[in-house]
N, C-alpha and C positions, 0 to 999 in steps of 0.2 A: 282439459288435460292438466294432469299434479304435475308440476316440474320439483322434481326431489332437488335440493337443498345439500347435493353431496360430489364431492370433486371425485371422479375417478381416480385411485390412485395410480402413480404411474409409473410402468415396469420397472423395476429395478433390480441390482445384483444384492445378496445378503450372504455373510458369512457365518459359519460355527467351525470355531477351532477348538479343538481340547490343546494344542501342541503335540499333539501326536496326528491326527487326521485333521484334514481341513474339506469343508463341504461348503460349495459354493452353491446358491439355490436362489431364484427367484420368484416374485409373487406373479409372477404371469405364470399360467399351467401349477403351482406348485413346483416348478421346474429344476431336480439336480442338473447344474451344466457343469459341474466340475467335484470331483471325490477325492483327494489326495490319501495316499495310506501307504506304509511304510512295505518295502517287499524283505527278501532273507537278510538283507545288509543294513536295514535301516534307511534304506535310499525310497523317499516319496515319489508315489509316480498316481495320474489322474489316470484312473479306473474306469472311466465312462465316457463314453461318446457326447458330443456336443462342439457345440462355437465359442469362439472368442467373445463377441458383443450378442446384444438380444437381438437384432437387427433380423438374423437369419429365424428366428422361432416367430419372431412378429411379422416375417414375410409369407410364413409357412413352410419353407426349406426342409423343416426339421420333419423326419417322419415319426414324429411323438417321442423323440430325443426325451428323455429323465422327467417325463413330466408324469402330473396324476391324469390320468381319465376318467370320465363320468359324463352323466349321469350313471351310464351303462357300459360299463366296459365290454368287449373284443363284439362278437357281430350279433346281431335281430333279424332273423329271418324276415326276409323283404321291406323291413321297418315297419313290424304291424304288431301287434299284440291287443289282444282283449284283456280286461280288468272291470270286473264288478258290473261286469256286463254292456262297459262301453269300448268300443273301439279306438286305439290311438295308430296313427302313421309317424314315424319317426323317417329322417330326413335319408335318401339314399344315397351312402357317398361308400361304396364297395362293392362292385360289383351290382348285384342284386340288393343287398342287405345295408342294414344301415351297421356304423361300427363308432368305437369308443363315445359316443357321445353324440353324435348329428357332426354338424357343418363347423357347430360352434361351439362345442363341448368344453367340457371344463377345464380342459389342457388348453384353452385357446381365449380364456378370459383373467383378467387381471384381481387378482383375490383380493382382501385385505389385511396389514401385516397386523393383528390384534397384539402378539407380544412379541419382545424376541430379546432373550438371554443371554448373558454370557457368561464366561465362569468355566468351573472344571463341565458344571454338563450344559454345555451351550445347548440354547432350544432357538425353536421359531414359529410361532402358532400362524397357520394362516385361514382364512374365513370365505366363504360366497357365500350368496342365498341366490339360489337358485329360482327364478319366476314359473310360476304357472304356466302349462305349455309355451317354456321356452323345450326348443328343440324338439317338440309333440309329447315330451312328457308331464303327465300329470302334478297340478300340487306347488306349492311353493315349498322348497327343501331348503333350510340351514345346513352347512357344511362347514368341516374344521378338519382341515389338516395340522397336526404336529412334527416336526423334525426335532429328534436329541440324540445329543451323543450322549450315552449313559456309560461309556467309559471308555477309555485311552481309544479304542478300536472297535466300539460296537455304536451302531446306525440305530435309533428308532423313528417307525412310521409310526404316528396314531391319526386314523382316519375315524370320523361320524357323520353322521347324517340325517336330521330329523325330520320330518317330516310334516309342516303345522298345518296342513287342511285335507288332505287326499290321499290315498296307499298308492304308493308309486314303487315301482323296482327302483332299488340302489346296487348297484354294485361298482365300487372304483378300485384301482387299478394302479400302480407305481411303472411305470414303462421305459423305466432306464437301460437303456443298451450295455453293458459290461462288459470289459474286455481286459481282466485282471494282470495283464502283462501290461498292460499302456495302452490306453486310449489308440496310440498313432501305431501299433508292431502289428499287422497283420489280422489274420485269420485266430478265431476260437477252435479252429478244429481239433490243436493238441490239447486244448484243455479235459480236463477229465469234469464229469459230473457224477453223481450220485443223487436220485430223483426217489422219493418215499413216496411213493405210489405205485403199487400193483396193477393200476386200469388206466387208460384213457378214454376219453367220449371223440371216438371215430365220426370222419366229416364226411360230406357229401361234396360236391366239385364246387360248389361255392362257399364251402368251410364250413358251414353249416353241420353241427353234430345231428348224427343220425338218429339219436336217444339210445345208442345202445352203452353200455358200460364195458369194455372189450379187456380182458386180460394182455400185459405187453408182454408176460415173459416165452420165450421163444422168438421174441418179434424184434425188429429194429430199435421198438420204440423204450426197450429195456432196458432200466440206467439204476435197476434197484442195489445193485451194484455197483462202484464206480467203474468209469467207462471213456475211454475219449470222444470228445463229440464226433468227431469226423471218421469214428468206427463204423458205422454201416450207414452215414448219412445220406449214404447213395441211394440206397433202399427207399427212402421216402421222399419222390420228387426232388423238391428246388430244395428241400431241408427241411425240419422242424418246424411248425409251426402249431401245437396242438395242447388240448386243456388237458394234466394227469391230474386222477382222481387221488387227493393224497389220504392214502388212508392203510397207512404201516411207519408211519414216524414219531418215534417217543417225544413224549409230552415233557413243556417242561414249561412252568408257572403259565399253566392257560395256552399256552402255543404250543404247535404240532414243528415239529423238525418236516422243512420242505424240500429243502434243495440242498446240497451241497457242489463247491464248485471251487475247483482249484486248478490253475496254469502253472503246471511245471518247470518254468526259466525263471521266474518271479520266485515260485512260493507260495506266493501269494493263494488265502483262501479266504472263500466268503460260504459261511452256514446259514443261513438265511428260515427262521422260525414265522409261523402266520396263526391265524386263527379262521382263516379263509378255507373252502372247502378244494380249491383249484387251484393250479399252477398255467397257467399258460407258458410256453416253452419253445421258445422263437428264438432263431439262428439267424437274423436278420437276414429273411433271404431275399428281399426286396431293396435292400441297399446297394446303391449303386453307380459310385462314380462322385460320392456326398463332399465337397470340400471341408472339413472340417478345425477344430484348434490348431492352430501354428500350421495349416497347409495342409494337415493329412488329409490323405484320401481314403476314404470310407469305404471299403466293398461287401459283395456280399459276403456274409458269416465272418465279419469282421467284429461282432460283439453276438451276444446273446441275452435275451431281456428273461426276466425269471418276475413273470406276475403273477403276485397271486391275488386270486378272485371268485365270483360267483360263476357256474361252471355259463357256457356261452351259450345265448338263446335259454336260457333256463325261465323266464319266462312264459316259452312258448313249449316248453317243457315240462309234462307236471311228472316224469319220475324223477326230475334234478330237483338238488334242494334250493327251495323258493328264493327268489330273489327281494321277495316284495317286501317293502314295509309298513306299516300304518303311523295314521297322526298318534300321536303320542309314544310310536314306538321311537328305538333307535337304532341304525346299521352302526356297527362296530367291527372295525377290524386295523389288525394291528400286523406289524412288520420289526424282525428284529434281524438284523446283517452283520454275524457278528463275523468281523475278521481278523486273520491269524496267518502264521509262515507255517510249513512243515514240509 
């Protein structure tokens, strides 16, 4: 048995200030627990859901609270997939399915901080290499996450993932809860959205997409206009929780316009650009009772997560676009949040 030569580093808090935004973020999960940004008066207020100390992410508390997911973000039918003609199980913790990653996914290991910036565009580079069936997926993967403010009020994600012995799916995932009035005021349901997607991929009772590509307009799930969320949220079960196919949002330097999302008492807006083919679009309907920063209490649809990513199950999918990568290739995908009063 090799005993590696290397100290686990160990969780801790990091900051990026421009003096206009402050983002508090940790190398455990990748993890935003804290987003300051100015609302109509100039008054800072933390935009995202999360804890005070890491105490509660390193207990598990958090239900994937600001962090990245992977290998494989949202669910894997039964956690099985075929590849190159061999068979893998991936670990079951949803239901039937397996989700964001296995038991012990990438939101739930302690990266490494390779750089971290500061300056007008404060950055923070963070690293894993992911082992050969760790979590039943194939290959050993290098991984890098980026965080920068690239200006007074705009957020970037750069996410990669290579791949150095075996084709393995990559898709990961930003899963920060948002709740652009304040962290602690309640319910998203007055907020408005605007969602650049024409389709969803409709699920099956274990959320599991059907393979179909289903038009929203008519339907509850229609936001290609803005919309308050808690306009027909009734309509769909416990709330949102579903991947929209984005594909009607103009381009701008390589990124597709995703989402748009604004709370009318704040002002407060976040436009949020990818290069990712999916949105995942979750109402936090499984929050429930979460004690969170300074006391609040966390209920359901008290944030909304806007992930984007490779559509779900798309593996076990061959009309979604692939997930997979090969050695020498690279996943890439980028995130830009940019926000604004109006």
């Amino acid at each position: 048995m090799v005993i590696l030569a290397m100290a686990e580093e160990n969780p801790q808090l990091f900051e990026l200030n421009n003096g206009t935004m402050k983002l508090i973020v940790s190398n455990y999960g990748c993890t935003i627990t804290s987003l300051f940004i100015p609302d109509k008066h100039g008054n800072l207020g933390d935009v995202v859901l999360g804890f005070d100390t890491l105490e509660p992410y390193l207990n598990r508390v958090a239900p994937y609270f600001g962090c990245i997911v992977g290998r494989v973000a949202n669910r894997t039918k039964e956690g099985k997939f075929t590849l190159n003609g061999i068979e893998y199980t991936l670990p079951i913790n949803n239901g039937p399915n397996s989700l964001h990653g296995g038991l012990k996914g990438f939101d739930k290991v302690v990266w490494e901080v390779a750089e971290h910036k500061q300056g007008d565009n404060p950055s923070i580079t963070f690293k894993y290499r992911a082992r050969d069936g760790e979590e039943g997926y194939p290959g050993d993967l290098s991984v890098t996450a980026t965080y920068t403010l690239t200006s007074k009020t705009t957020l970037r994600l750069d996410m990669e993932a290579v791949p150095e012995n075996k084709p393995t799916p990559v898709s990961l995932a930003q899963h920060t809860y948002w709740n652009l009035a304040g962290h602690n005021s309640g319910t998203i349901l007055d907020h408005t959205a605007q969602i650049f997607a024409k389709h969803i991929t409709p699920v099956d009772q274990t959320q599991i997409p059907t393979g179909e590509i289903k038009p929203v307009e008519g339907t509850a799930f229609d936001f290609t206009t803005e919309k308050k969320i808690g306009a027909s949220i009734h309509e769909v079960g416990i709330g949102y929780d579903h991947n929209y196919v984005l594909d009607c949002g103009e381009e701008k330097a390589g990124l597709k316009h995703a989402v748009k999302l604004k709370d009318p008492v704040s002002s407060r807006v976040v436009n949020l650009w990818t290069n990712a083919p999916g949105l995942q679009f979750y109402t936090a309907n499984y929050v429930n009772g979460i004690v969170g920063k300074g006391g609040a209490v966390y209920g359901k649809h008290s944030a909304v997560c806007l992930e984007t990513q490779g559509f779900p199950n798309a593996i076990n999918q061959p009309n979604f676009p692939s997930v997979v990568v090969q050695p020498g290739g690279k996943y890439e995908h980028s995130m830009v949040y940019e926000f604004s009063v109006e």
